[in-house]
N, C-alpha and C positions, 0 to 999 in steps of 0.2 A: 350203505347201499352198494350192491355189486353191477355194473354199468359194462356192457362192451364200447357203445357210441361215444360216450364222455368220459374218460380217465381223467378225475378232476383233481385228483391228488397228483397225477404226472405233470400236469398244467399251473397245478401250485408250486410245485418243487422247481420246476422250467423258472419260473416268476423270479425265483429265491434265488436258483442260481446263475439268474441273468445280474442280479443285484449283485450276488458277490462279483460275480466275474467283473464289473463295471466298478465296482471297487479295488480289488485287485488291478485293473489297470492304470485305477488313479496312483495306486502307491508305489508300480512302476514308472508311470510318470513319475515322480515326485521323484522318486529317489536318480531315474535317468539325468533330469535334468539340473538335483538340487535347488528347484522352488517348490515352495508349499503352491504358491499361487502361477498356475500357467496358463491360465484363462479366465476371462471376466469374471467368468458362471461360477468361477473357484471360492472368491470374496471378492465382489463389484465394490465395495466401500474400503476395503481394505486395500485391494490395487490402486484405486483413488490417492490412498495417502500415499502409501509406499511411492508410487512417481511421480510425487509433489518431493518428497525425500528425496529421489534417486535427481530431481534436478536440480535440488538443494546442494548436493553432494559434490554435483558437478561443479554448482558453482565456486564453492569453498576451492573448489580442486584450482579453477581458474584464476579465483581470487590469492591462493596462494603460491603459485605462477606470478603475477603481478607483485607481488610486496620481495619474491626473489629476484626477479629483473629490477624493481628497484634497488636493490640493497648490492646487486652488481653497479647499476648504474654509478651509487654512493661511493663503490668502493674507485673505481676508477675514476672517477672526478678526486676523489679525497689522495690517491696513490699521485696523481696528477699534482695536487695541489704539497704534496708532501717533496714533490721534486722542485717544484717551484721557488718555496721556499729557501731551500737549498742552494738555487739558482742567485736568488736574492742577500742570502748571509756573502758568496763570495762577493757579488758587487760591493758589500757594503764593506767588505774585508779591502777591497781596491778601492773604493769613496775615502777609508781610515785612511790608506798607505799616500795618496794623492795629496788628503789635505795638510801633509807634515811638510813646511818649506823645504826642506834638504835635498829636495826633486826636481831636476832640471824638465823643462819642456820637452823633450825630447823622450826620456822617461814617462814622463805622464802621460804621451803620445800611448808608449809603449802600454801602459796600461790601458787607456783608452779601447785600443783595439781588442783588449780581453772584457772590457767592461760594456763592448757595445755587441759584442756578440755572444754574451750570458744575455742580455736585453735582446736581439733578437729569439733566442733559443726561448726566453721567458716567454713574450708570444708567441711562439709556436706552438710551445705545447697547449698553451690555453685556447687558441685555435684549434688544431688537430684534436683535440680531447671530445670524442663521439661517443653514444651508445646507442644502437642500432638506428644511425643514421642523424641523432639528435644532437647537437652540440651541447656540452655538462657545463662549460665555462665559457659561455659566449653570450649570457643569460640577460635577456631585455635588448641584444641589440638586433638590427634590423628584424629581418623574419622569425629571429630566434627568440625562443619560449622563453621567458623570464621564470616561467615557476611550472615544474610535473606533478599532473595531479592524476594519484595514483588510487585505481579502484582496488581495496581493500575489504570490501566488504558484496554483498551477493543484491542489497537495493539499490534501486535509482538516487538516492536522496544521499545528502550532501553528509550524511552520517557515514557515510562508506567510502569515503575519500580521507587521504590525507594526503596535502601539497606540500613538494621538493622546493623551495627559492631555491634560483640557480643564480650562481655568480658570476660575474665576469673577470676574465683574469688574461683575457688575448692579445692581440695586441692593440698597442692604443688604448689600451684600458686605463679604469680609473680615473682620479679627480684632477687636474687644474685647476687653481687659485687663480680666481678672471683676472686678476692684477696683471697678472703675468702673461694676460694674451693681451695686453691691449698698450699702448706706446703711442708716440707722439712720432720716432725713428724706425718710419716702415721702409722695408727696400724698396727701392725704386726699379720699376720694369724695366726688361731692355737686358746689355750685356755688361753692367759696370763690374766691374773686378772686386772683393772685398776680400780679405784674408781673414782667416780661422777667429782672429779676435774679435777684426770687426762685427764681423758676421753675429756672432754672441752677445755683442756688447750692443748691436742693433736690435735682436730679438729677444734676446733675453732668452728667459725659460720658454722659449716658444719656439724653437728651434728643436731639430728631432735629426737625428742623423743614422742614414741605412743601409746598408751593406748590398747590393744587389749585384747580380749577372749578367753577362751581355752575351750576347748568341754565340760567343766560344768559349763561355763559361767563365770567365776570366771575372774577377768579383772588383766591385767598382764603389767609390761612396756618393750616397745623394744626402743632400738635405733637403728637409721641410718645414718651410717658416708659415706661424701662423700671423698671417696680418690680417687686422682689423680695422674699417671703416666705416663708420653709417650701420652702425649693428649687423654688417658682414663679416663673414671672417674669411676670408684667401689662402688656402694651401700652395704657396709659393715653391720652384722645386728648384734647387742648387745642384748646378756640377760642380768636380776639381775641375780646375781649368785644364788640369795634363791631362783629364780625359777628355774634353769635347772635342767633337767633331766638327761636321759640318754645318748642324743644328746650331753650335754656340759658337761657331769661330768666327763671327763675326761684331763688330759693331751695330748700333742701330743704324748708323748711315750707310753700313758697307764699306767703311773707309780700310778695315786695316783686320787681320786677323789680330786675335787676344795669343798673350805670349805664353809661351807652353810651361809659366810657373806652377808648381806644385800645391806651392804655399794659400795658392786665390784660388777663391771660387768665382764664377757668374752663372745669372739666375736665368733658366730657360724661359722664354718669351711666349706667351699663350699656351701655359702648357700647364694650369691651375685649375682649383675647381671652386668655385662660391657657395658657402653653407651660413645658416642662422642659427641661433640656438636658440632655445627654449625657454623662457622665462621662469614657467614654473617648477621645469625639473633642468633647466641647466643642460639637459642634451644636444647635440647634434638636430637641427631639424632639413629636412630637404632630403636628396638624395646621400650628401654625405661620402660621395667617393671624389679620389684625385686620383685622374688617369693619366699616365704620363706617357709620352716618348720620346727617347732621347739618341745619338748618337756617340759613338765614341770613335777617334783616330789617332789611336795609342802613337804613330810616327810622323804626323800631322803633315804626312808626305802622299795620304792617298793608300799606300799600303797595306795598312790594317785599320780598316773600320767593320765597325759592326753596329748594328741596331739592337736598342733593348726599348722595353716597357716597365711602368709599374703602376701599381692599382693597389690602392690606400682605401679601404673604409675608413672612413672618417667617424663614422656611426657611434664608433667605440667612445668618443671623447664623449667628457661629462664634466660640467666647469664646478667649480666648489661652491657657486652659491648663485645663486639668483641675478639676474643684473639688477640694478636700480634704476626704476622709471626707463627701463629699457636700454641702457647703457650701461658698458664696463666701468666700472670706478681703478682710475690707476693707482690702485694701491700698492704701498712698499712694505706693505705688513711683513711679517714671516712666512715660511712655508708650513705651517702647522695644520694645514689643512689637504697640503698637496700630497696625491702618494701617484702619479702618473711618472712611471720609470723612462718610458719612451725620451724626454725632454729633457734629461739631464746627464751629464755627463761629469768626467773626472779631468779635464783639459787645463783647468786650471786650479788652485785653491779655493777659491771661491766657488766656481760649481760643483769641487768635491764636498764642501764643506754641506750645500744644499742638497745633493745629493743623500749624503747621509739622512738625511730629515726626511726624506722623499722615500728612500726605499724604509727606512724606523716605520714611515706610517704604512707602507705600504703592506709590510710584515705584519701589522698588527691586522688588517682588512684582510688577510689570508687565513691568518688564525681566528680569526671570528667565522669566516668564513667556513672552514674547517669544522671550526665546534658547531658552527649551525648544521652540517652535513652530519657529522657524527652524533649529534641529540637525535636528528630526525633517522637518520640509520638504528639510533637504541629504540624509537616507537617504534618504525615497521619490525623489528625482531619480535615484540611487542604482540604486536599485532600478527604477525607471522604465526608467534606460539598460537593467539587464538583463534584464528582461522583454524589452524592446524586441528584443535582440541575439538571444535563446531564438526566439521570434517567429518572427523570419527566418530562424533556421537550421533552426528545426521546416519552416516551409514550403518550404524549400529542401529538403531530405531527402524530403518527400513529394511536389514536384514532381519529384524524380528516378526517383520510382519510379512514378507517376500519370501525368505529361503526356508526351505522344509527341515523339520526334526528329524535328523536320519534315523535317531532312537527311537525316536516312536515312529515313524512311517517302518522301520525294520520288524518293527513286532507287528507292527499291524500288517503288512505282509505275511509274515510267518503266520498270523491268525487269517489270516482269507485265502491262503493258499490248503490250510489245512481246512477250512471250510468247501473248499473246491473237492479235494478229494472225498469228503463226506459226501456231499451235493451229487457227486457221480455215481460212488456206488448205489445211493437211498434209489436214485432216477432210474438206474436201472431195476430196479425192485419192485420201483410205482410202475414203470410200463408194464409189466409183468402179472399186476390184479389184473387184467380182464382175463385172463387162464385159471382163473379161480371159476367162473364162469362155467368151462370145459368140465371143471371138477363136480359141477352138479348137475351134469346130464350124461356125467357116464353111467351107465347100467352099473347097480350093486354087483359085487362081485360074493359069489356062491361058494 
C-alpha cells in the first residue's frame, strides 16, 4: 500500500537502525575499554563471579606479600643467627686457649676481655635483630611474640596460616642449671671488698660480668650476682673498687673510704631487683628488670666523677629445670644442660673448662634453631609457589569472563558498521515512497 501519512517501511528501517547503531556502540565500548562486561545490564551473573574473582585475586596478591615478608623476616633472623654463631666458635676458640695450664692470670685476664665482649656483641645482635618493628630473636620474652603467624592463604581459618617459633638468642638468654643459681655463700650487703676469686668462688656460675659506660664514655666493668633466698632470687651489682665513687666509697658505718685496689670489687647497696621464677617453665616471673645506678671517681680526689646507669632484663633468664617442691636443689651435677653464655667466663681453668660446655650446647640450640627457620623458610617458598599458581589462574578465570575478545568484537564492528552504511542509504530510499504517490496524479503525458 502507497501511504503519504504513514511511511511504515521508513519507521521499520529507523527501528533497525537504531538496533544497529546501539550495537555498534557497544563494540566501541568494548574494544574502548577492553571489557566484554562494562555494566550490569552486560551479564548481571557473570559480573557476579568475575568480582568474587577479582577479590580472590587480590587476595592471593596480599597473601603473597605476606609469605615474602615472611621469608625476609627468616632470612634476617637466620643471617643473624649465622653471625652469632661465629661469635660463639671464637669464644670457644678462647674457652680452648684458657683451659691449657701454661697461662698465667694475667693472660687469661687478657683473654677474658676478648671473651666478654664477643658475649656482649653476642646479645646484641640477638637484641637489635628486628623486622618491621618485631623482634626475630627475642622470641617468648616479655612483650615479645614467641611465634608469627603468617596469613598465607585468602580464609579466615586456621588452614591459611602457617606459624614462625621464634627464638631467643639476646642477651641473658638461654638455660641455667638451678644448681648453679642457688648456694649456701651469698654476698653479704653493704661494702665488703671481695676480689675476682672470691667473688666466683662465692657465686659460682651465677655471676655475669658487663662492660658498660659512664657519662664520658669511658667503659667500666659491673658484675651481676644471682643470689637466692626463700625462692627469691636478687640481682646483686658489683663495682671495681678503682671505679666507685661516692656511691661505694664508703663503709656501712661511714668509717673509712674502700682503698682504690684494682684487684676488689664491693657490691652497690640497694641497688638490686627481686624476681621468682616459674615452676613450670622455669622462667623469670615479675617484672624481671635490675635497674642500677652507680657512681664513678676515676681520682677519688673529687676531680673526675661521673654517673652512669644500667637496666638488665632479667626476663631473658630460663633455669634448666623445674624447681622441686619449690625449691632449688644444690646440685654439683655437670653443666650438660647449661648453654647461658652471659655467666661464664675464661678467668680461670676451671671456668674455661665449663665454659667450653656451655657455649658446645649452646651452638647446638642455634643450629636447631637455624634448621627450624630454614625448614619453615622451605614451606613458605612452598606455599609461596602456590599462592603464586592460585593467583594466575583466579585471574585467568575472571579474565575470561570480564575482558572482551578483541577478535571477535573487531569483526563484529567491521560487521555493524557496514550494516550502518547499508541502513543509510535503504532510509534514504524509504523516505522517499511517498513521491511515488505524486507519480500517480500526474496527468498522462500526450
Amino acid at each position: 500500500m502507497i501511504s503519504i501519512n504513514s511511511n511504515i517501511a521508513a519507521m521499520r528501517l529507523q527501528r533497525i537502525f537504531g538496533e544497529s547503531s546501539a550495537k555498534l556502540g557497544i563494540s566501541f565500548e568494548r574494544l574502548s575499554s577492553g571489557q566484554r562486561i562494562n555494566r550490569a545490564s552486560d551479564d548481571a551473573a557473570g559480573l557476579a563471579v568475575a568480582d568474587q574473582l577479582r577479590v580472590q585475586s587480590r587476595l592471593y596478591s596480599g597473601a603473597s606479600r605476606n609469605v615474602n615478608d615472611a621469608i625476609s623476616a627468616i632470612n634476617i633472623a637466620s643471617s643473624t643467627l649465622g653471625d652469632q654463631t661465629l661469635i660463639l666458635e671464637r669464644m670457644l676458640e678462647l674457652a680452648e686457649q684458657s683451659a691449657n695450664g701454661s697461662y698465667s692470670s694475667t693472660q687469661r685476664l687478657a683473654m677474658m676481655k676478648e671473651y666478654r665482649q664477643l658475649s656482649l656483641e653476642f646479645g646484641r645482635l640477638g637484641d637489635s635483630t628486628k623486622f618491621n618493628g618485631l623482634s626475630l630473636l627475642l622470641g617468648g620474652r616479655g612483650s615479645n611474640l614467641s611465634r608469627l603467624t603468617i596469613q598465607t592463604g585468602i580464609t579466615g581459618s586456621t588452614d591459611s596460616t602457617i606459624g614462625v617459633s621464634l627464638g631467643d638468642s639476646g642477651t641473658l638468654s638461654g638455660y641455667i642449671r638451678e644448681g648453679y643459681a642457688y648456694g649456701s655463700g651469698i654476698a653479704p650487703a653493704g661494702f665488703s671488698e671481695y676480689t675476682e676469686s672470691s667473688m666466683y668462688s662465692i657465686n659460682g656460675s651465677r655471676l655475669a660480668r658487663f662492660t658498660v659506660r659512664d657519662a664520658y664514655g669511658a667503659e667500666k666493668d659491673i658484675m651481676i650476682a644471682l643470689e637466692y633466698s626463700n625462692g627469691t632470687y636478687t640481682a646483686a651489682v658489683f663495682q671495681n673498687v678503682g671505679d666507685t665513687g661516692v656511691l661505694g666509697g664508703l663503709y656501712q658505718d661511714g668509717s673509712s673510704l674502700i682503698g682504690n685496689d684494682p684487684t676488689k670489687w664491693v657490691r652497690i647497696a640497694n641497688q638490686s631487683a627481686e624476681f621468682t621464677v616459674s615452676n613450670g617453665t622455669g622462667k623469670v616471673n615479675g617484672s624481671g628488670f635490675a635497674r642500677v645506678s652507680y657512681s664513678f671517681d676515676s681520682n677519688k680526689d673529687g676531680s673526675y666523677e661521673s654517673n652512669g646507669s644500667l637496666t638488665l632484663d632479667l626476663r631473658g633468664l630460663t633455669f634448666y629445670a623445674p624447681p622441686s617442691l619449690g625449691m632449688f636443689e644444690n646440685s654439683t651435677g655437670s653443666n650438660s644442660g647449661v648453654s647461658n653464655i652471659d655467666f661464664t667466663g675464661v678467668e680461670t681453668t676451671a671456668r674455661a673448662l665449663d665454659a667450653i660446655t656451655v657455649i658446645n650446647n649452646r651452638l647446638v640450640a642455634l643450629q636447631q634453631l637455624n634448621g627450624q627457620f630454614g625448614a619453615t623458610q622451605s614451606r613458605l617458598e612452598q606455599a609461596l609457589a602456590v599462592v603464586s599458581a592460585s593467583r594466575e589462574v583466579t585471574k585467568a578465570a575472571e579474565s575470561l569472563i570480564r575482558d572482551a575478545d578483541i577478535a571477535a568484537e573487531t569483526a563484529r564492528l567491521t560487521a555493524q558498521q557496514i550494516l550502518q552504511q547499508m541502513g543509510s542509504n535503504v532510509m534514504r530510499r524509504a523516505a522517499r515512497l511517498p513521491e511515488l504517490a505524486l507519480e500517480l496524479l500526474r496527468p498522462p503525458e500526450r
